[in-house]
PATI-877309 format. One record per residue: x, y, z of N, C-alpha, C in turn. Coordinates in nm, 4 decimals. Layout:
@nx X&ny Y&nz Z&cax X&cay Y&caz Z&cx X&cy Y&cz Z .
...
REM end
This chain:
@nx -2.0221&ny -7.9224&nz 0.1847&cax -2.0991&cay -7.8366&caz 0.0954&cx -2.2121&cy -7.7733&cz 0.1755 .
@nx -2.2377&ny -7.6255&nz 0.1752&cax -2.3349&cay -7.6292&caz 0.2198&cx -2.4876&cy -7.6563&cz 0.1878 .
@nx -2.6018&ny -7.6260&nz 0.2681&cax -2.7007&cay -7.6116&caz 0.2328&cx -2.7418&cy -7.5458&cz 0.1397 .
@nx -2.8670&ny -7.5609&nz 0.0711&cax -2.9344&cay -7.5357&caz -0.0150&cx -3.0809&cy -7.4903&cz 0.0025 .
@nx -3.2113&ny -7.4291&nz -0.0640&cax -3.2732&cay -7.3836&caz -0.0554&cx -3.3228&cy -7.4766&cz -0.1828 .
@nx -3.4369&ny -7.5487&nz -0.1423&cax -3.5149&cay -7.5770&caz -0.2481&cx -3.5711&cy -7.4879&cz -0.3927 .
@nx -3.6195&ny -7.5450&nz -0.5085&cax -3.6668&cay -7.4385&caz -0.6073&cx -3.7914&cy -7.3647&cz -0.5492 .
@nx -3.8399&ny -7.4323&nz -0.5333&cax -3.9740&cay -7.3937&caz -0.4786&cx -4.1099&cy -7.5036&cz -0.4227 .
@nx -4.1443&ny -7.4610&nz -0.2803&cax -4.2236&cay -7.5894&caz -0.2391&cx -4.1624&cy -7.6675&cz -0.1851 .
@nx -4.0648&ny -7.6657&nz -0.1663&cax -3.9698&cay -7.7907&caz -0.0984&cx -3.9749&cy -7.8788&cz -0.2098 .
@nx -3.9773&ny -7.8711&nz -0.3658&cax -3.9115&cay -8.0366&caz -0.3697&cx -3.8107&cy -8.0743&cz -0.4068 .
@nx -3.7417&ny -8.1795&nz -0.5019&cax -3.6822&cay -8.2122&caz -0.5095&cx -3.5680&cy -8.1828&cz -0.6282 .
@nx -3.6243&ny -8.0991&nz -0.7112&cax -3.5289&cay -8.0159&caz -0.8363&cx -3.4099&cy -7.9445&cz -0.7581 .
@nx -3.3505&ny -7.8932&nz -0.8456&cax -3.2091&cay -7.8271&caz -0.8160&cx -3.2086&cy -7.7085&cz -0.7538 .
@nx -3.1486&ny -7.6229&nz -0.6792&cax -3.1621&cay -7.5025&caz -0.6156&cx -3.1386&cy -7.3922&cz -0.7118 .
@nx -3.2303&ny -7.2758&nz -0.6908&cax -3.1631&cay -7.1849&caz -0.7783&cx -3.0883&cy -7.0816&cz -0.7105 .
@nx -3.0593&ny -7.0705&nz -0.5660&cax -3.0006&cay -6.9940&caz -0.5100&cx -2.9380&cy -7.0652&cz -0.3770 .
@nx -2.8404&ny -7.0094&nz -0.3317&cax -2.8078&cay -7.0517&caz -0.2011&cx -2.8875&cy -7.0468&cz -0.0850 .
@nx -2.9084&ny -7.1433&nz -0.0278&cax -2.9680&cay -7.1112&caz 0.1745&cx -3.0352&cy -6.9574&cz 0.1451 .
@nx -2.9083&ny -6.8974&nz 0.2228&cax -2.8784&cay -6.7728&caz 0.2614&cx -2.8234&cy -6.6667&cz 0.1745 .
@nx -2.9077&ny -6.6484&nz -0.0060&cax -2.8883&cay -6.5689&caz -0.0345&cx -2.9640&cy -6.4698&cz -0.0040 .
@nx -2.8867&ny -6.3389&nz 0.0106&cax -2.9135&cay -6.2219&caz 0.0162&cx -3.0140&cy -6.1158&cz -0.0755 .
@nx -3.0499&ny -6.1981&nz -0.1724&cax -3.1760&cay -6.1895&caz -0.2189&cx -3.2339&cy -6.2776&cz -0.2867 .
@nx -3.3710&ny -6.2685&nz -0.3143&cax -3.4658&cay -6.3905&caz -0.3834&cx -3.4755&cy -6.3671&cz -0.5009 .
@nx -3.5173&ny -6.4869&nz -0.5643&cax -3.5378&cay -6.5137&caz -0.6875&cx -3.5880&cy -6.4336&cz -0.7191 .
@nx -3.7540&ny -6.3912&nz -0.6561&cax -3.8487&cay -6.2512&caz -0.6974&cx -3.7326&cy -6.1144&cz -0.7076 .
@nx -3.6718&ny -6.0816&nz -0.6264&cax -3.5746&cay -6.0002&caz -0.6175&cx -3.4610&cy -5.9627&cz -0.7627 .
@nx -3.3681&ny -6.0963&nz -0.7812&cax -3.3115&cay -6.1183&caz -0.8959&cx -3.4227&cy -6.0681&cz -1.0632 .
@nx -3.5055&ny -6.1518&nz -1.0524&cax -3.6240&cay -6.1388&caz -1.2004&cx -3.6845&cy -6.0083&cz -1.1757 .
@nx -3.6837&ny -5.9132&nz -1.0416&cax -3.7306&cay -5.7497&caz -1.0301&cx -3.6375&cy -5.6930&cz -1.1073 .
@nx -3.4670&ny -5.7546&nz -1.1282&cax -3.3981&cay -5.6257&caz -1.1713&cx -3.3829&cy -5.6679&cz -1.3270 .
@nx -3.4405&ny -5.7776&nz -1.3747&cax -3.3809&cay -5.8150&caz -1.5099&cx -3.5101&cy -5.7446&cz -1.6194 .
@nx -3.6199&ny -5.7392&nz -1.5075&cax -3.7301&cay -5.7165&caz -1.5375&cx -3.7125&cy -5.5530&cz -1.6004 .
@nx -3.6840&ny -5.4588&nz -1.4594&cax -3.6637&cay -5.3897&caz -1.5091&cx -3.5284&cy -5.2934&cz -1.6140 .
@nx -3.4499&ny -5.3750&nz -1.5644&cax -3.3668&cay -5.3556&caz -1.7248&cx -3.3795&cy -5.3919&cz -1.8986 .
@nx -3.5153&ny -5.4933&nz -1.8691&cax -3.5736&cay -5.4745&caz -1.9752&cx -3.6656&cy -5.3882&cz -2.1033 .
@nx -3.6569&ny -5.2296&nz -2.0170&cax -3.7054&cay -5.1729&caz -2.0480&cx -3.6195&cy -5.0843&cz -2.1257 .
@nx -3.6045&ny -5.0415&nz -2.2763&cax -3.5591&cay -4.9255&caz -2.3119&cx -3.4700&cy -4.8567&cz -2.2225 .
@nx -3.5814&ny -4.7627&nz -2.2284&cax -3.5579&cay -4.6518&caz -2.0989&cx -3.4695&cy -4.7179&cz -2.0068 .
@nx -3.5330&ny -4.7932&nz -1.8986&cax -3.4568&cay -4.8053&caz -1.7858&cx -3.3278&cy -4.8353&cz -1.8396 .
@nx -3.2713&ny -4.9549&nz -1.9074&cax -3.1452&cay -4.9353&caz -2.0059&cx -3.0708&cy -4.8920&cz -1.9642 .
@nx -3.0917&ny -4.7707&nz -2.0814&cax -3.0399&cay -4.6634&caz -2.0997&cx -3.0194&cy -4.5560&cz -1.9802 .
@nx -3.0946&ny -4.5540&nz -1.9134&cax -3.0199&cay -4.4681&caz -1.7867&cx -2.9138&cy -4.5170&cz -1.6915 .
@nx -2.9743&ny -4.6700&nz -1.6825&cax -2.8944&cay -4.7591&caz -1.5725&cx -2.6848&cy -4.7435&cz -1.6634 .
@nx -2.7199&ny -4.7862&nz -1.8095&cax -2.6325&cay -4.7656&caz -1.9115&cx -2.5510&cy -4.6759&cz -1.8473 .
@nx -2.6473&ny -4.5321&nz -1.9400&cax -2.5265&cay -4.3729&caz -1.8867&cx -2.4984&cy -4.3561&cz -1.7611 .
@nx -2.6031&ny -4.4214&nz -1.6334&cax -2.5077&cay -4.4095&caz -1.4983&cx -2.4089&cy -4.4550&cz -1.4463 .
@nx -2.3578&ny -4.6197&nz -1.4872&cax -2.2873&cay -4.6811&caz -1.5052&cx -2.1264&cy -4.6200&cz -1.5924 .
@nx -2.1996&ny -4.6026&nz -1.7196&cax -2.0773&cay -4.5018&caz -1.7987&cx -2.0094&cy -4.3770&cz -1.7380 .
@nx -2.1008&ny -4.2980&nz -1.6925&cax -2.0589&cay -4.1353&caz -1.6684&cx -2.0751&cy -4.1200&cz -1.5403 .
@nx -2.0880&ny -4.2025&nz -1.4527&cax -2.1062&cay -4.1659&caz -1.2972&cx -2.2516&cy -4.1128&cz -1.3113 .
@nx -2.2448&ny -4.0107&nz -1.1385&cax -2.3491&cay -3.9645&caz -1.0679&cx -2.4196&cy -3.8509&cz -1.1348 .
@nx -2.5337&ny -3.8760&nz -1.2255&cax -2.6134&cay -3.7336&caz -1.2531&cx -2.7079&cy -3.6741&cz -1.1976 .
@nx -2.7647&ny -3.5412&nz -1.1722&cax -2.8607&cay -3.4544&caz -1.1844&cx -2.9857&cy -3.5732&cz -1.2757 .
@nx -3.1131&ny -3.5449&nz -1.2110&cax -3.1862&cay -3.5706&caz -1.3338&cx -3.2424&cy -3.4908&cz -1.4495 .
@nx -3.1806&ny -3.3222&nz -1.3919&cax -3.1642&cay -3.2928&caz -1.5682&cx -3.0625&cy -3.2915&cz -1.6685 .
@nx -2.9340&ny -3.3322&nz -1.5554&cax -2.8124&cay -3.3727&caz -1.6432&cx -2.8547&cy -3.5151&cz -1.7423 .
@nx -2.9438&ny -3.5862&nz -1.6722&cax -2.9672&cay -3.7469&caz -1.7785&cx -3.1036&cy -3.7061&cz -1.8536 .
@nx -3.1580&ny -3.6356&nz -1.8081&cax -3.2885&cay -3.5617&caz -1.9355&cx -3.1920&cy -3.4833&cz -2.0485 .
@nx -3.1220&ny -3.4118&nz -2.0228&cax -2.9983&cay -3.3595&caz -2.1630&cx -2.9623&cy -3.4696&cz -2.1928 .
@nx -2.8778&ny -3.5554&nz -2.1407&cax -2.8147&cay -3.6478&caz -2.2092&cx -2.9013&cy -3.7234&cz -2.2556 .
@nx -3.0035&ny -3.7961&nz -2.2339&cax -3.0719&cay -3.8723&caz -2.3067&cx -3.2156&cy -3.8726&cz -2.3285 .
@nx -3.2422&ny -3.7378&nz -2.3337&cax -3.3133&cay -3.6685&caz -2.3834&cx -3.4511&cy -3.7522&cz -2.4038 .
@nx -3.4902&ny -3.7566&nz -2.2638&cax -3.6439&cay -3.8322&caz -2.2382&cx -3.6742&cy -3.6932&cz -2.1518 .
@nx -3.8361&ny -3.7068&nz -2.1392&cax -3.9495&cay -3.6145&caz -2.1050&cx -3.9009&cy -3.6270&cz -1.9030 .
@nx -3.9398&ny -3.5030&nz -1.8701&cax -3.9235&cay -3.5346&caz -1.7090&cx -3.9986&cy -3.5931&cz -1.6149 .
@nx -4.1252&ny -3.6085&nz -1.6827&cax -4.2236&cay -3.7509&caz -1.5856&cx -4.1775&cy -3.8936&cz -1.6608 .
@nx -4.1261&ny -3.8740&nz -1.7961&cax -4.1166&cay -4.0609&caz -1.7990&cx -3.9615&cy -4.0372&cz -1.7230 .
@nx -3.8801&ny -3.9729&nz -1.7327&cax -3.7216&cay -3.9666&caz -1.6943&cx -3.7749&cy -4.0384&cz -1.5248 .
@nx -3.8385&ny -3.9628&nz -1.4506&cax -3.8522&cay -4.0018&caz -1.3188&cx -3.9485&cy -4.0999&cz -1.2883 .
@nx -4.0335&ny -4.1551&nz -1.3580&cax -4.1129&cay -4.2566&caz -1.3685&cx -4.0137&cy -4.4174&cz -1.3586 .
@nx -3.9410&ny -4.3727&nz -1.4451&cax -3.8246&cay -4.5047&caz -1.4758&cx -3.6792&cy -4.5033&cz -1.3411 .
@nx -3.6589&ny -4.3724&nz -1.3488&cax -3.5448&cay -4.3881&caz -1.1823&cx -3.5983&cy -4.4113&cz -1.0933 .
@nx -3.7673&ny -4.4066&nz -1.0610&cax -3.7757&cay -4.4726&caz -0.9598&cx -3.8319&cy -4.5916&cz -0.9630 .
@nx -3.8446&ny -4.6614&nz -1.0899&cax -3.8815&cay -4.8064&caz -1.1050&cx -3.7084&cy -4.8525&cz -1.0720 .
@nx -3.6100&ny -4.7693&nz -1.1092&cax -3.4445&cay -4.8442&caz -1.1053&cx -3.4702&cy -4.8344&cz -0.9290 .
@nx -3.4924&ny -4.7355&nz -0.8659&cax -3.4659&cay -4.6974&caz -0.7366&cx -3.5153&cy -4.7825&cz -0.6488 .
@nx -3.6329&ny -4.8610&nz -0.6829&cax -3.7130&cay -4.9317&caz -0.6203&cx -3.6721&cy -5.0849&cz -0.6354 .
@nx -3.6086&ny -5.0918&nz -0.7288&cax -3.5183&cay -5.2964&caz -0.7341&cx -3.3959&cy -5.2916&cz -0.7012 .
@nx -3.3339&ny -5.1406&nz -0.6588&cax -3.2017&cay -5.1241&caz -0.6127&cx -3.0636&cy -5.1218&cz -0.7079 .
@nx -3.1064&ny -5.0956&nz -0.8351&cax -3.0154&cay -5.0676&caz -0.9592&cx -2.9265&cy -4.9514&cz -0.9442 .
@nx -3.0616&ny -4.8500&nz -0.8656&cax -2.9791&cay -4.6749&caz -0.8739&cx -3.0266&cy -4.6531&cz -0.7511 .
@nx -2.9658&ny -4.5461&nz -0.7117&cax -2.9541&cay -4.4853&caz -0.5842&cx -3.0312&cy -4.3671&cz -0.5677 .
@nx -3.0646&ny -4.2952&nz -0.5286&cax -3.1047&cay -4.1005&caz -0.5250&cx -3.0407&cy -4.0879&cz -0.3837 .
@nx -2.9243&ny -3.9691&nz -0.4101&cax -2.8614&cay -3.9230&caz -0.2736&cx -2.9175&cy -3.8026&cz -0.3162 .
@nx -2.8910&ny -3.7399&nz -0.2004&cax -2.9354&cay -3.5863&caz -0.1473&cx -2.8162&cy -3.5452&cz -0.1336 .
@nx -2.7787&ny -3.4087&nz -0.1433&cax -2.6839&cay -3.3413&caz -0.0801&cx -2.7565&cy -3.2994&cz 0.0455 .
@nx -2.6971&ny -3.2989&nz 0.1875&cax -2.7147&cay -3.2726&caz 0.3406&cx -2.7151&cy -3.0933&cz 0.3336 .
@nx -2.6525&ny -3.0660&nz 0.2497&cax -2.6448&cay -2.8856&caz 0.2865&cx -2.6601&cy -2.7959&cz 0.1374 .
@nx -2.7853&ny -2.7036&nz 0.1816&cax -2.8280&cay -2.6654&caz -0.0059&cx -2.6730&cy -2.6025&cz -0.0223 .
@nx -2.6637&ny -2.5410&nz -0.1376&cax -2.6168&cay -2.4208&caz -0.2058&cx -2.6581&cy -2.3546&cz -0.2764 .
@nx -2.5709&ny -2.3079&nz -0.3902&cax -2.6834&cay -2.1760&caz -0.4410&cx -2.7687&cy -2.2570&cz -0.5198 .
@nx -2.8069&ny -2.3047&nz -0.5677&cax -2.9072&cay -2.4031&caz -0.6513&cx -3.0071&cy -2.5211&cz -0.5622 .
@nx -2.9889&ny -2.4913&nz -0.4152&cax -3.0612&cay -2.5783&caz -0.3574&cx -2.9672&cy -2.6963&cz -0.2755 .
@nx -3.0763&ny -2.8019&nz -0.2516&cax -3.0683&cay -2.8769&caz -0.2222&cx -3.0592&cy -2.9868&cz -0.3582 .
@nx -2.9028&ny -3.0571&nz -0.3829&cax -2.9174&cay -3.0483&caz -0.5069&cx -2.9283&cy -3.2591&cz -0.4818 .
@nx -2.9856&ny -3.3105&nz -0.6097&cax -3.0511&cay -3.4552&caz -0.5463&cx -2.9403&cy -3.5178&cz -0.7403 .
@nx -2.9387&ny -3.6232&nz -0.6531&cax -2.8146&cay -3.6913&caz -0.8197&cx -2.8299&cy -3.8407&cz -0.7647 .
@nx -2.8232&ny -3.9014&nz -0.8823&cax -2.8527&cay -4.0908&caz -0.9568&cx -2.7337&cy -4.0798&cz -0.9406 .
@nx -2.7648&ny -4.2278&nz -0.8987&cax -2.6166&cay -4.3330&caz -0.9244&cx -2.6819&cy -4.4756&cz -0.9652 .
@nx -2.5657&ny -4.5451&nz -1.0312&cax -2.5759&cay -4.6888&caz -1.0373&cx -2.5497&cy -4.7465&cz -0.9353 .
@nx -2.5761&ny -4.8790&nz -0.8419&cax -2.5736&cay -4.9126&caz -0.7610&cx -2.4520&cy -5.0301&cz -0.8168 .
@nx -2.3790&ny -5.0894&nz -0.6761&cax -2.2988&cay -5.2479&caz -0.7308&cx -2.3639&cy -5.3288&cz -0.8196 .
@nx -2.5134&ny -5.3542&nz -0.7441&cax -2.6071&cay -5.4392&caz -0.8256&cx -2.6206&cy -5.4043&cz -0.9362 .
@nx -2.6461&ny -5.2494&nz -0.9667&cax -2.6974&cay -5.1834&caz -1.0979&cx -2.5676&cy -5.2322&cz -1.1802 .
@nx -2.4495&ny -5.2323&nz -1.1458&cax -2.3823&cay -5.2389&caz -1.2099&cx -2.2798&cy -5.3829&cz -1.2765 .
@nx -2.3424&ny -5.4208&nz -1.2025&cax -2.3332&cay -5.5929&caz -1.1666&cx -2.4717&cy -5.6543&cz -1.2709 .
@nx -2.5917&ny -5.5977&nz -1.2752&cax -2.6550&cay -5.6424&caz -1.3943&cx -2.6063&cy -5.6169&cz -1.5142 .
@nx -2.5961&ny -5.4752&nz -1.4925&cax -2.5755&cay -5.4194&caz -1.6779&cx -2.4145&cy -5.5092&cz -1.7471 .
@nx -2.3160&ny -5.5530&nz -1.6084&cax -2.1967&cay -5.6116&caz -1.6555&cx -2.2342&cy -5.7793&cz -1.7010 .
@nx -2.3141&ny -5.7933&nz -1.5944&cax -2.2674&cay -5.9217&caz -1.5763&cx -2.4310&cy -6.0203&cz -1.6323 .
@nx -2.5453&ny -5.9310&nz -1.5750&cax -2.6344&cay -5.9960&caz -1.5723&cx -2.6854&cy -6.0848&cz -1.4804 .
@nx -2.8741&ny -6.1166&nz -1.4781&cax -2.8853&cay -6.1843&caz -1.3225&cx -2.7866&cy -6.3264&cz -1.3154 .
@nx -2.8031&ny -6.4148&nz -1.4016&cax -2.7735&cay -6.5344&caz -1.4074&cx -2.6065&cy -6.5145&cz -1.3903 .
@nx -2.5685&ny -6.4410&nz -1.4605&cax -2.4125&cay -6.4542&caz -1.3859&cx -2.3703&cy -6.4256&cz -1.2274 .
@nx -2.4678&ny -6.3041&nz -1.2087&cax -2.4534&cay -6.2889&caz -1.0786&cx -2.4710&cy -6.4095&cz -0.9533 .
@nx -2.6219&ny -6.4387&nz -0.9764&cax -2.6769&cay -6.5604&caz -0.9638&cx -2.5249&cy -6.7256&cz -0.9054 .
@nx -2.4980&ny -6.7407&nz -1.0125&cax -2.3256&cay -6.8045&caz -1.0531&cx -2.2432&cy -6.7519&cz -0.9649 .
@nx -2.1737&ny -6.6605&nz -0.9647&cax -2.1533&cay -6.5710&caz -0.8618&cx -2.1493&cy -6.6179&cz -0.7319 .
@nx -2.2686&ny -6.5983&nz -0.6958&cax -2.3155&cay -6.6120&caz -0.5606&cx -2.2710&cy -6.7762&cz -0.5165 .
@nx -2.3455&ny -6.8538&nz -0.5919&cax -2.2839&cay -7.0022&caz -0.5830&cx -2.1411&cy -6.9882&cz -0.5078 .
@nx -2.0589&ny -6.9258&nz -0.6005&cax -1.9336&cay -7.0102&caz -0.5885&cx -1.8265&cy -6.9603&cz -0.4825 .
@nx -1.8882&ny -6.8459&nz -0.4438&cax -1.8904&cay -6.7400&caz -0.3293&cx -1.9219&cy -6.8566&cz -0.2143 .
@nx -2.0006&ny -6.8717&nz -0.2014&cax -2.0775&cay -6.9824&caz -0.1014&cx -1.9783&cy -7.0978&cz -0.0841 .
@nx -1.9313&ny -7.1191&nz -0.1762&cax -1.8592&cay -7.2521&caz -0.2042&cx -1.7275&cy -7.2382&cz -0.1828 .
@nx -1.7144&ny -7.1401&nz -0.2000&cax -1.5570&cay -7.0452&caz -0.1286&cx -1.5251&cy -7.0377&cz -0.0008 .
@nx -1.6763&ny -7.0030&nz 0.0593&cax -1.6052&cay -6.9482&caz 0.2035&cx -1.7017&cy -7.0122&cz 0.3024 .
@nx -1.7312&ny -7.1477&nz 0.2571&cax -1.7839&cay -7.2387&caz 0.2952&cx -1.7133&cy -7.3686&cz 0.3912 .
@nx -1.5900&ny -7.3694&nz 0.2885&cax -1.4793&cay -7.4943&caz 0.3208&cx -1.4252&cy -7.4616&cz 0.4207 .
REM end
């Protein structure tokens, strides 16, 4: 079996993550955190549902204001839920910039931290033996 990572402090309670997971607890409770929000939701939601939007394609669709719309993609952007790509070469409309849901993003809204969390365990425990 492998190693483990204490809860916290080194003591003696149960682990809540593997050794060598790939992210921390603080990390995990950043994205549950912010999917707790309405808003964030709901965008993480329709990106997940409908693919890659414009952020005035998800201001039409879900019809929030354009400072809270971008206030909240980059609270998603910043725990790694959603993405912002650029297109490399304008066209006639520019340089045009589009959301995505991320694995993770999409791995919360499916599954949630604690499943993921689970997940990870048994992953470990898989390719461990």
């Amino acid at each position: 079996m492998a190693e483990t990572s204490r809860a916290m402090d080194g003591d003696d309670r149960d682990p809540i993550l593997p050794e060598h997971s790939l992210l921390s607890v603080e990390q995990y409770l950043d994205m549950q955190r912010a999917i707790g929000n309405e808003t964030r939701f709901r965008i993480l939601n329709h990106l997940v549902e409908s693919g890659s939007k414009s952020a005035a394609e998800l201001r039409g669709a879900l019809d929030v204001e354009s400072n809270t719309l971008h206030y909240h993609l980059d609270e998603l952007v910043d725990v790694g839920l959603v993405e912002n790509r650029k297109r490399k070469e304008p066209d006639s409309q520019g340089l045009y910039s589009y959301y995505r849901a991320t694995s993770l993003g999409e791995g919360v809204l499916t599954h949630g931290v604690r499943e993921l969390m689970r997940e990870e365990w048994e992953l470990l425990e898989t390719y461990s033996e």
